[in-house]
DOMILO-276027 format. One record per residue (C-alpha): residue in one letter; y, z, x. Coordinates in steps of 0.25 Angstrom, whole numbers, padded with zeros to 4 digits, always signed. Example, Ala and Ser with C-alpha at 12.3 -4.5 7.8 and 13.67 -1.06 7.14 Angstrom:
BEGIN
A-0018+0031+0049/S-0004+0029+0055/
END
This chain:
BEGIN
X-0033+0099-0082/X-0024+0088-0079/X-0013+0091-0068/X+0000+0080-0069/X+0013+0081-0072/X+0016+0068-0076/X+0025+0067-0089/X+0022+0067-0107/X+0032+0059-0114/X+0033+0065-0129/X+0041+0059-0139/X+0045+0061-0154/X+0058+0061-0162/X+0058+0073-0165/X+0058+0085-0159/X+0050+0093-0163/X+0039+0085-0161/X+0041+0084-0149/X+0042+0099-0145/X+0029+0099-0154/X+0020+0089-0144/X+0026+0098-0131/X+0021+0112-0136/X+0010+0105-0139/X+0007+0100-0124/X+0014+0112-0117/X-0001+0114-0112/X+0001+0102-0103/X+0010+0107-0094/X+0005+0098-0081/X+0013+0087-0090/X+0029+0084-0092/X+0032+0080-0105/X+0045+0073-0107/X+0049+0072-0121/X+0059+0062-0129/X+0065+0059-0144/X+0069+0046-0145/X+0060+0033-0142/X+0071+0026-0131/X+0068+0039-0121/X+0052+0038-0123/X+0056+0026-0118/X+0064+0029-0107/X+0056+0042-0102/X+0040+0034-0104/X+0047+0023-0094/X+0053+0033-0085/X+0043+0045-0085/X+0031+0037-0087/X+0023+0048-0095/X+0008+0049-0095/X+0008+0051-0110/X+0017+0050-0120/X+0020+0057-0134/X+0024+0049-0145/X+0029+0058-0160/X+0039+0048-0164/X+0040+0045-0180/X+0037+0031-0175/X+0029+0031-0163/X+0028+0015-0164/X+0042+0014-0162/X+0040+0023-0149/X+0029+0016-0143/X+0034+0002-0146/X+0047+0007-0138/X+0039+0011-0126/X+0030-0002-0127/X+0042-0010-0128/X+0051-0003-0116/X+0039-0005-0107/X+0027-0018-0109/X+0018-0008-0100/X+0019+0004-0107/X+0007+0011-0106/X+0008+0027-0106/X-0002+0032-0118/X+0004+0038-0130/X+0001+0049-0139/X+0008+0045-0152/X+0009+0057-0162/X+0011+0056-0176/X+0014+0063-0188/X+0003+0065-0198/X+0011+0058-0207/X+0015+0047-0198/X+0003+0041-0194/X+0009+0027-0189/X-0001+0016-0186/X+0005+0013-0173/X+0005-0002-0165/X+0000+0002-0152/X+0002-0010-0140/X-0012-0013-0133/X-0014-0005-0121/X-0006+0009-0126/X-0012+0018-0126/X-0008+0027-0138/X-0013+0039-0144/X-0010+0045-0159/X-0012+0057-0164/X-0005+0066-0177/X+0004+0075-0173/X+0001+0087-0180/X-0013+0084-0176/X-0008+0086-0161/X+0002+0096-0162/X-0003+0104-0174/X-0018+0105-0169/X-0014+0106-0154/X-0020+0093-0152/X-0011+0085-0145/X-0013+0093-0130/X-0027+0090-0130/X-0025+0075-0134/X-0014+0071-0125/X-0022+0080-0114/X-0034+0071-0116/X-0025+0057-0116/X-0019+0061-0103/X-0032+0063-0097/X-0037+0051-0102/X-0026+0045-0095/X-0028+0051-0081/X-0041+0046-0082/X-0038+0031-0085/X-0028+0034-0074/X-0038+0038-0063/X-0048+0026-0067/X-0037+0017-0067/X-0033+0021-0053/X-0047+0021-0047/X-0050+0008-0051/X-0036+0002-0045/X-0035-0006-0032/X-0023-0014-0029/X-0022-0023-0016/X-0012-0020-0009/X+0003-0028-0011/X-0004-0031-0027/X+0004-0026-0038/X-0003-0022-0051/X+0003-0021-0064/X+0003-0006-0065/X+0007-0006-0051/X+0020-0014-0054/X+0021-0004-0069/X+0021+0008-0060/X+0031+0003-0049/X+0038-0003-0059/X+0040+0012-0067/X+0041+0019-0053/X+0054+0012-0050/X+0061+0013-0065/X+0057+0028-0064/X+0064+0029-0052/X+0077+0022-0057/X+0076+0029-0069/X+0077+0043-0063/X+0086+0036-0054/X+0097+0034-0065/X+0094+0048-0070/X+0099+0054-0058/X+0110+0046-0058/X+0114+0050-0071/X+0113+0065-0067/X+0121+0060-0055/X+0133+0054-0065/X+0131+0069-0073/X+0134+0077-0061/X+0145+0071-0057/X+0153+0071-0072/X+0149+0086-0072/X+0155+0088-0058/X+0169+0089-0061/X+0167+0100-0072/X+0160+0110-0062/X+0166+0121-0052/X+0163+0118-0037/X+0149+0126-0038/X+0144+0117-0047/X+0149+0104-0041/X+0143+0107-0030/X+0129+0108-0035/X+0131+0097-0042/X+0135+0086-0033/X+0122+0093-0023/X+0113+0088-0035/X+0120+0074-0035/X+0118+0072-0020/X+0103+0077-0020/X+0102+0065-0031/X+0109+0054-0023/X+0100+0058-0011/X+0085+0060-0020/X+0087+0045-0030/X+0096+0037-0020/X+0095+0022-0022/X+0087+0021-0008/X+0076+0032-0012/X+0073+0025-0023/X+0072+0011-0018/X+0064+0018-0008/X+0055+0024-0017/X+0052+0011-0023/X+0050+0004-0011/X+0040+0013-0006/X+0033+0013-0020/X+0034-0003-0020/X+0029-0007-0008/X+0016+0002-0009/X+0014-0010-0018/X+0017-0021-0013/X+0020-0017+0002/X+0025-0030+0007/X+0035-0036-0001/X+0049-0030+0000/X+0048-0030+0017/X+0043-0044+0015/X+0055-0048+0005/X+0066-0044+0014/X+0059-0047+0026/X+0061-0063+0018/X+0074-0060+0012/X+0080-0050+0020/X+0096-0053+0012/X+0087-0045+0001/X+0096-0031-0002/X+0088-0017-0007/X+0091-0020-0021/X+0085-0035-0021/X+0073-0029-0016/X+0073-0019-0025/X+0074-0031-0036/X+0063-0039-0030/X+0053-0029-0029/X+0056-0025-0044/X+0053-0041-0047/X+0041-0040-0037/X+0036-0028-0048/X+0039-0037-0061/X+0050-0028-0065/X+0058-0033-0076/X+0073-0036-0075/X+0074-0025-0086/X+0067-0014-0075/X+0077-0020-0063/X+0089-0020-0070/X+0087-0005-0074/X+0082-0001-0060/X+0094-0009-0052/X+0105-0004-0063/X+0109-0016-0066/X+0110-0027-0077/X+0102-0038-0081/X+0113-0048-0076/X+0112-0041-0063/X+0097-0042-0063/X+0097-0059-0066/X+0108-0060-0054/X+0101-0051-0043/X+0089-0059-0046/X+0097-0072-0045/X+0102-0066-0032/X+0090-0063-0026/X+0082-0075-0030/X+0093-0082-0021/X+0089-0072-0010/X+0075-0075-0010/X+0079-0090-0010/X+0071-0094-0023/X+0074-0105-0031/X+0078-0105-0045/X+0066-0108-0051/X+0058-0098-0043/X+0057-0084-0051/X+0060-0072-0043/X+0052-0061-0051/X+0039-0071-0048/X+0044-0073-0034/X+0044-0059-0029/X+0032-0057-0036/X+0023-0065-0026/X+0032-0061-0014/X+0023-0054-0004/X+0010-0054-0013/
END
């Protein structure tokens, strides 16, 4: 018996389909399973919860898969594509994705769906542990899926950054409509927020995450360039992983135009010349 508790992403446009699939796994209870009805949030939630598996019962599953293809060029969480005996869609599947099909009356009706999906997952674990054994990476080397994972490590933590936030900016519209009591416990959740995902703890998380890496590069940078602030650190270590200006205009808050002047600002810094590309740049620095 497998023990994890990492997390099913299950989506369908309807409803009752999607209570269908989870009674038909309830038997897994070492899992989580996150469920969602529209195509923007399996979106959203496969970026920010990266799922081992997820569950597709869409009338067009195409149109799904060609969302989550198109949001992310590296997508590469298996599927499991149910469909309607009566819908049975000759689906364009990208090379490399691994997608599974299977009717779903078949799966629900017959009970076959826990013992396929529990058979996939093991499947995946095992590709896992090879995968890991045959690994070794020099130290200060980064590797594609090294890169991938620091790369969704440090949107996750911004993402459930901004979440709090937003409970944050909640709390405080209800705090006028509460007695004393309640105002009370409310602000006492607020605080323990600010002091749990303040700015520092999560630049320190990333730094420590970072530099496990590629140990040597941000002492070396602002031992060179010492007027280097926190945040144009933060921005050339995010160059230094190959992040797009799309990921560092999300995780900094702030818009595109903001992003092409900090660069500009910081190529001065660094006392490149017009010609020379800072992406490139920081790329080889410290290599």
């Amino acid at each position: 018996m497998m023990t994890t508790h990492e997390n099913i992403l299950i989506g369908s446009d309807t409803s009752s389909s999607i209570a269908a699939i989870l009674k038909s796994l309830q038997v897994m209870n070492q899992y989580s399973f996150i469920t969602a009805t529209r195509v923007s949030d399996m979106v959203q939630l496969s970026a920010s919860i990266q799922p081992t598996l997820i569950v597709l019962s869409f009338r067009n599953n195409q149109d799904v898969i060609n969302s989550l293809v198109s949001y992310n060029r590296d997508f590469s969480i298996p599927i499991v594509c149910l469909h309607s005996n009566v819908q049975h869609q000759k689906l364009k599947i990208r090379e490399n994705l691994v997608v599974f099909r299977q009717s779903f009356e078949y799966g629900i009706q017959s009970n076959n769906l826990v013992g396929n999906i529990l058979g996939i997952l093991r499947l995946i674990q095992k590709t896992q542990i090879i995968s890991t054994s045959k690994s070794f990476v020099p130290k200060g080397k980064f590797t594609q899926d090294q890169s991938k994972d620091l790369t969704r490590y440090t949107l996750e933590l911004d993402q459930k950054k901004a979440v709090l936030d937003k409970i944050k900016e909640r709390i405080k519209q209800l705090y006028s409509d509460v007695d004393a009591t309640t105002k009370t416990r409310l602000m006492s959740i607020v605080n323990t927020i600010k002091m749990t995902h303040s700015d520092q703890r999560h630049w320190d998380d990333f730094k420590h995450y970072f530099e496990n890496i590629n140990p040597e590069f941000i002492k070396k940078l602002s031992t060179k360039f010492p007027c280097l602030t926190a945040k144009d650190l933060k921005y050339c270590c995010y160059l230094k992983m190959n992040m797009s200006n799309e990921d560092i205009r999300i995780i900094l808050g702030i818009n595109q135009e903001s992003v092409r002047t900090h660069k500009y600002r910081l190529k001065k810094k660094l006392v490149l010349q017009k010609h020379q590309d800072l992406r490139n740049y920081l790329q080889t620095f410290a290599n």
